[in-house]
N, CA, C and O of each residue as an XYZ file, in Angstrom:
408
protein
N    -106.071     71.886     79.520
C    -106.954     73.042     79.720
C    -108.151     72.945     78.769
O    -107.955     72.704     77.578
N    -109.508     73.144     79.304
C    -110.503     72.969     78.575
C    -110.655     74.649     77.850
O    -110.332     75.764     78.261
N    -111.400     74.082     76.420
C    -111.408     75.491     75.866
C    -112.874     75.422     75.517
O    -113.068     74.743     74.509
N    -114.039     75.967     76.101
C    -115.419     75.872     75.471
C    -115.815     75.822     74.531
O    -116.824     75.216     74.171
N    -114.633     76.868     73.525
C    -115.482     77.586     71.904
C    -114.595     76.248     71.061
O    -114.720     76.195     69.838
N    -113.854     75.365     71.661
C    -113.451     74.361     70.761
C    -113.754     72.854     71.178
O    -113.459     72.303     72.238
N    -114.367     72.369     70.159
C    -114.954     70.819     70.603
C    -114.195     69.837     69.757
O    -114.012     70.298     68.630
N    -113.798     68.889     69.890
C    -113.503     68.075     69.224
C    -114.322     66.902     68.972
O    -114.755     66.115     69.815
N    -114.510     66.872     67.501
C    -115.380     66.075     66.528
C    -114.984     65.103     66.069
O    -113.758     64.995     66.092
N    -115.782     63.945     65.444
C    -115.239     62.868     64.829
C    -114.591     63.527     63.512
O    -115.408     64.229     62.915
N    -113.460     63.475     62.982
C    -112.594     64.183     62.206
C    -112.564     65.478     62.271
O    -112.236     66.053     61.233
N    -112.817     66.133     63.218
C    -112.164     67.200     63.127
C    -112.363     68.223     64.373
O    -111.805     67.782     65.377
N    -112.737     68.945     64.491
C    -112.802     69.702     65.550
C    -114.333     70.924     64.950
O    -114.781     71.162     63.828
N    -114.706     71.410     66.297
C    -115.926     72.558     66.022
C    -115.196     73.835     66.787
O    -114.467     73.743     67.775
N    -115.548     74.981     66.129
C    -115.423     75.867     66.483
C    -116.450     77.188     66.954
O    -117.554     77.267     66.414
N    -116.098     78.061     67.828
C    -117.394     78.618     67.759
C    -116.938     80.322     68.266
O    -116.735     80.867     69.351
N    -116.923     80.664     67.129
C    -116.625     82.508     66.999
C    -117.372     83.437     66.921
O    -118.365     83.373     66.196
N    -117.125     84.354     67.535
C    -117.906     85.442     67.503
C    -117.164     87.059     66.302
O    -116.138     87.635     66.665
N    -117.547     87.282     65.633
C    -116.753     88.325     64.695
C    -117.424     89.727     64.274
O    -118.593     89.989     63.991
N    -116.560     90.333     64.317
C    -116.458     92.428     64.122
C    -115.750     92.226     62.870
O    -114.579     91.876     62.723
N    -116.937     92.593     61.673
C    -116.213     93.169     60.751
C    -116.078     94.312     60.572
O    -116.451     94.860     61.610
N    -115.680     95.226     59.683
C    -115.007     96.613     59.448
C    -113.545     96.366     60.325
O    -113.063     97.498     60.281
N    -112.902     95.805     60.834
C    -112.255     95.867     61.495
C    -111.040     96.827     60.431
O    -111.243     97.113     59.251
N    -109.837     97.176     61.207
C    -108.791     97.907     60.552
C    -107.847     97.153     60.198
O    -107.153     97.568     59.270
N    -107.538     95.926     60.757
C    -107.314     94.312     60.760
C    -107.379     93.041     60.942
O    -108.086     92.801     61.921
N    -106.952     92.076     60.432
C    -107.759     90.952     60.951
C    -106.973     90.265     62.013
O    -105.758     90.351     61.833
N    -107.305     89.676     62.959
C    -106.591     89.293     64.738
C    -107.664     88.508     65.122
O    -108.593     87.986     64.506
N    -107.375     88.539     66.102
C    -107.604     87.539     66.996
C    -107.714     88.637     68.358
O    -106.787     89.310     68.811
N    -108.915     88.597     68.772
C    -109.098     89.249     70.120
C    -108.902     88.453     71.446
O    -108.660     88.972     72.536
N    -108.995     87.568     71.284
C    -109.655     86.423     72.536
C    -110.662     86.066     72.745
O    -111.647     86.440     72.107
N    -110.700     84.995     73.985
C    -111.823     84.424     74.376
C    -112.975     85.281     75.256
O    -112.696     85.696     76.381
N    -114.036     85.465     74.766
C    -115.051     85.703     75.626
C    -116.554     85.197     75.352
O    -117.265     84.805     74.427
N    -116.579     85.370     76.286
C    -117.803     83.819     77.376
C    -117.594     82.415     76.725
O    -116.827     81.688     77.356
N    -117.972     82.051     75.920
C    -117.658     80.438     75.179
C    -117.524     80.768     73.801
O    -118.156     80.006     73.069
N    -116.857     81.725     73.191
C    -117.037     81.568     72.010
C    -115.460     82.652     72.023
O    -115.230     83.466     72.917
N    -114.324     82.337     70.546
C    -112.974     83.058     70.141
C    -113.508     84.520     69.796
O    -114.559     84.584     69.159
N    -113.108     85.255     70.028
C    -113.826     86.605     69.270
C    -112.137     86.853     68.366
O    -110.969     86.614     68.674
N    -112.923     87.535     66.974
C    -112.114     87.807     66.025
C    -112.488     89.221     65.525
O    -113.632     89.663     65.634
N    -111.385     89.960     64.928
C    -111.592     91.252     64.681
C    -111.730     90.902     62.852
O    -110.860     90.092     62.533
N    -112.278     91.172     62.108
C    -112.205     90.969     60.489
C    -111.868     92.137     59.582
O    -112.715     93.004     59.800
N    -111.284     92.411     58.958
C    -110.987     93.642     57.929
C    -112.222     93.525     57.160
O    -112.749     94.634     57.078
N    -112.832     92.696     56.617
C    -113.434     92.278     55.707
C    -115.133     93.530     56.076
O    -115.212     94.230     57.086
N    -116.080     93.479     55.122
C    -116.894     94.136     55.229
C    -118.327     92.797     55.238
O    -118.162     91.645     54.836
N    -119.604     93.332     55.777
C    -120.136     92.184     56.333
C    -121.337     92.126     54.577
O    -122.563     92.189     54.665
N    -120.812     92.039     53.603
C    -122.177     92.417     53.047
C    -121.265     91.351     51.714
O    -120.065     91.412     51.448
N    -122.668     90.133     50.861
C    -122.282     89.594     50.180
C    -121.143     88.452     50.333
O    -120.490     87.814     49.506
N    -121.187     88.469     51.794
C    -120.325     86.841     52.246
C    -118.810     87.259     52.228
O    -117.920     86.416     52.346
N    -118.595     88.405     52.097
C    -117.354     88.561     52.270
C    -116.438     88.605     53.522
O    -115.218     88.443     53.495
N    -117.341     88.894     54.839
C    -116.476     88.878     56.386
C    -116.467     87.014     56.070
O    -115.434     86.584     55.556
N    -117.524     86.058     56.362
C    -117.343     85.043     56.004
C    -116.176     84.005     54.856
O    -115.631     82.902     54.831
N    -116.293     85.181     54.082
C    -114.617     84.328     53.023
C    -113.466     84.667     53.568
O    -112.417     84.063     53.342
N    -113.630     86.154     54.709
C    -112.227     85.982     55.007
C    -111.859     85.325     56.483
O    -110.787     85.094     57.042
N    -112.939     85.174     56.772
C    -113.206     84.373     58.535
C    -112.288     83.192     57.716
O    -111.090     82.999     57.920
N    -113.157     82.429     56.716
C    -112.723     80.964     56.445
C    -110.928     81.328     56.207
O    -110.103     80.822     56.967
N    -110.562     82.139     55.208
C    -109.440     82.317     54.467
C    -108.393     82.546     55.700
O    -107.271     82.042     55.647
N    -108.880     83.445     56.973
C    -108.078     83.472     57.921
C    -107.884     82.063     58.761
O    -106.751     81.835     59.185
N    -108.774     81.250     58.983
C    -108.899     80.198     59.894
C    -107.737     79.281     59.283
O    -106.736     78.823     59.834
N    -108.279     79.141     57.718
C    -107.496     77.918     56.919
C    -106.023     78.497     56.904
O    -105.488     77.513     56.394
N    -105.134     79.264     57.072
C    -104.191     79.875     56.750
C    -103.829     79.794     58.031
O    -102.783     79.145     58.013
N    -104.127     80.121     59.305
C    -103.532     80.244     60.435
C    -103.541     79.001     60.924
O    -102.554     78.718     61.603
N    -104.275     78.250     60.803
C    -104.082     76.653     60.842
C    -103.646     75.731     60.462
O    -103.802     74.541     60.738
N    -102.897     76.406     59.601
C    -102.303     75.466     58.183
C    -103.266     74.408     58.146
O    -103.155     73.593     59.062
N    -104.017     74.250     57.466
C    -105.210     73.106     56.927
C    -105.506     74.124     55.706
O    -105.278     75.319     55.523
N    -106.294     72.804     54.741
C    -106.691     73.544     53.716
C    -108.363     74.335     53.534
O    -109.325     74.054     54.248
N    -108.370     75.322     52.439
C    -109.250     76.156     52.661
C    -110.489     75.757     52.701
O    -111.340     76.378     53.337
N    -110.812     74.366     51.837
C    -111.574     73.712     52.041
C    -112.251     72.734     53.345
O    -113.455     72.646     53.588
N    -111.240     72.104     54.025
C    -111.320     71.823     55.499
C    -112.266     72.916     56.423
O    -112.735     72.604     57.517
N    -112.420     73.996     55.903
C    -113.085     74.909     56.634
C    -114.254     75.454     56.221
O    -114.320     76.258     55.292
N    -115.969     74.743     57.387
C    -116.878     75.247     56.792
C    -117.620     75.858     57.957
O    -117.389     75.340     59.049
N    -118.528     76.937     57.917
C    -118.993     77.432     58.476
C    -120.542     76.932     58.429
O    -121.354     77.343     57.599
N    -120.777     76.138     59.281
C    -122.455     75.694     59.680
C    -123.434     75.754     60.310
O    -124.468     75.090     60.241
N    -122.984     76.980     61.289
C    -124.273     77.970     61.442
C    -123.645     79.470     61.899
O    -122.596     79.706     62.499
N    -124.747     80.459     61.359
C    -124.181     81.715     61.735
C    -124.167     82.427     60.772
O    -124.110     83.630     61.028
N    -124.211     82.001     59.231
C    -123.409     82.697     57.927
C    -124.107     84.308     58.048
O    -123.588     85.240     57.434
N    -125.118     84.468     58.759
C    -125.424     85.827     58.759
C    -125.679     86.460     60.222
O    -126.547     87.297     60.469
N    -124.772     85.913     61.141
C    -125.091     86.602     62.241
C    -123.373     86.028     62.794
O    -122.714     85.012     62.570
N    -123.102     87.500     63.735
C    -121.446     87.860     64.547
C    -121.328     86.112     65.489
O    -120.355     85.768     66.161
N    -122.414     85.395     65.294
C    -121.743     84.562     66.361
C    -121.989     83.241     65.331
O    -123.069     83.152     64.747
N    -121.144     82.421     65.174
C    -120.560     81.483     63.669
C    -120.326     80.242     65.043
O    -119.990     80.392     66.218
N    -120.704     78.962     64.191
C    -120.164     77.712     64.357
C    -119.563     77.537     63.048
O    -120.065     77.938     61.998
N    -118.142     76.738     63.196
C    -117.202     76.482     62.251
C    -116.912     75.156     62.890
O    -116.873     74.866     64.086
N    -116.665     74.217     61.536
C    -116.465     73.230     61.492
C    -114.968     72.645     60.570
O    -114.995     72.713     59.341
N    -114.124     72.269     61.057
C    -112.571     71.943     60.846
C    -112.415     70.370     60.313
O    -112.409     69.385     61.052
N    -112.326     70.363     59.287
C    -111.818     68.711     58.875
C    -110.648     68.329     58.936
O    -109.950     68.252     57.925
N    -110.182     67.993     60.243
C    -108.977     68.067     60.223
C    -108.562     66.972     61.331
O    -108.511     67.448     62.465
N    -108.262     65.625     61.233
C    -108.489     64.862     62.098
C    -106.854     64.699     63.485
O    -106.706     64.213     64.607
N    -105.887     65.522     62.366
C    -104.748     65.326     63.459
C    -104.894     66.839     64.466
O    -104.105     66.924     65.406
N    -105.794     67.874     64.268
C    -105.492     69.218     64.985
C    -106.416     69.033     66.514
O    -107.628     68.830     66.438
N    -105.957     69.092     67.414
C    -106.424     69.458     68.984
C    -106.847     70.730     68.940
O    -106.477     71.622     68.176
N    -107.617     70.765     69.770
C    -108.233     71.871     70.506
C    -106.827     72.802     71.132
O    -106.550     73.850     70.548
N    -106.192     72.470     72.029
C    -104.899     72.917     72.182
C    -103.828     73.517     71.321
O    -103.110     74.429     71.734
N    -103.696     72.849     69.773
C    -103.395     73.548     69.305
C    -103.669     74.716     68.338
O    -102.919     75.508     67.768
N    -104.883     74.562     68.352
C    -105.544     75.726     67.615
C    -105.854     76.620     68.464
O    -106.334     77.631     67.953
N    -105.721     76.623     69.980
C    -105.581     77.237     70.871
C    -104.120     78.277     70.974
O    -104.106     79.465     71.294
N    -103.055     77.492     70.632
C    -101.459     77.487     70.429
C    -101.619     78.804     69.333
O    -101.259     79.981     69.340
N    -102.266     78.033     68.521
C    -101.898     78.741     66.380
C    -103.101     80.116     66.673
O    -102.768     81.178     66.146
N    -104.285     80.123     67.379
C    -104.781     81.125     67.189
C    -104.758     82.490     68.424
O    -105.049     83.668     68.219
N    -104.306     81.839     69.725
C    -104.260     82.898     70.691
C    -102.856     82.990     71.071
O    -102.567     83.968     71.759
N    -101.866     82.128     70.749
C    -100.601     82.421     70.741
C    -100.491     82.056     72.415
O    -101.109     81.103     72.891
N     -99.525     83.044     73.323
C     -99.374     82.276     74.612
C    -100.223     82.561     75.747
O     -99.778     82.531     76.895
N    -101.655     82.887     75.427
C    -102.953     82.840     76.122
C    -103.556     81.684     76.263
O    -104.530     81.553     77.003
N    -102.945     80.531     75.434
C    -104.089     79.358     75.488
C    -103.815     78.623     76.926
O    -104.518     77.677     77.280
């Protein structure tokens, strides 16, 4: 199954999210149009929805926190993320982040 908002890269994979901070928690909404939409607890001011975008990604992926950089977007709801992670599929970060929607 093809997933738009996930590409796979030479080591690693791209990602491409769309995110609501203030949220009341942090989840996982689903897919809509080509990009994961995510709900964030986090507040959007001083890089903080961004530390916890990363802190959630690296944690639900089991990869480390570093493996996870965000390279375009840092100030706007729709983020390209970039995954150093050369054994993870698209599929399964599909698996680890939408559970049995992928």
């Amino acid at each position: 199954m093809s997933h738009a908002w996930c590409v796979a890269r030479p080591g690693g994979l791209r990602l491409a999210v769309q995110i609501t901070p203030n949220a009341r928690k942090t989840e996982v909404i689903g897919v809509l149009d080509d990009a994961l939409k995510l709900k964030l607890q986090a507040q959007p001011i001083e890089g903080k929805a961004n530390d916890a975008l990363v802190k959630f990604l690296a944690k639900t992926l089991a990869v480390p926190r570093g493996a996870v950089t965000i390279t375009h977007g840092h100030t706007s709801k729709r983020k390209l993320i970039e995954i150093a992670a050369p054994a993870l599929t698209c599929a399964q970060v599909a698996q680890r982040l939408l559970g049995g929607e992928a």
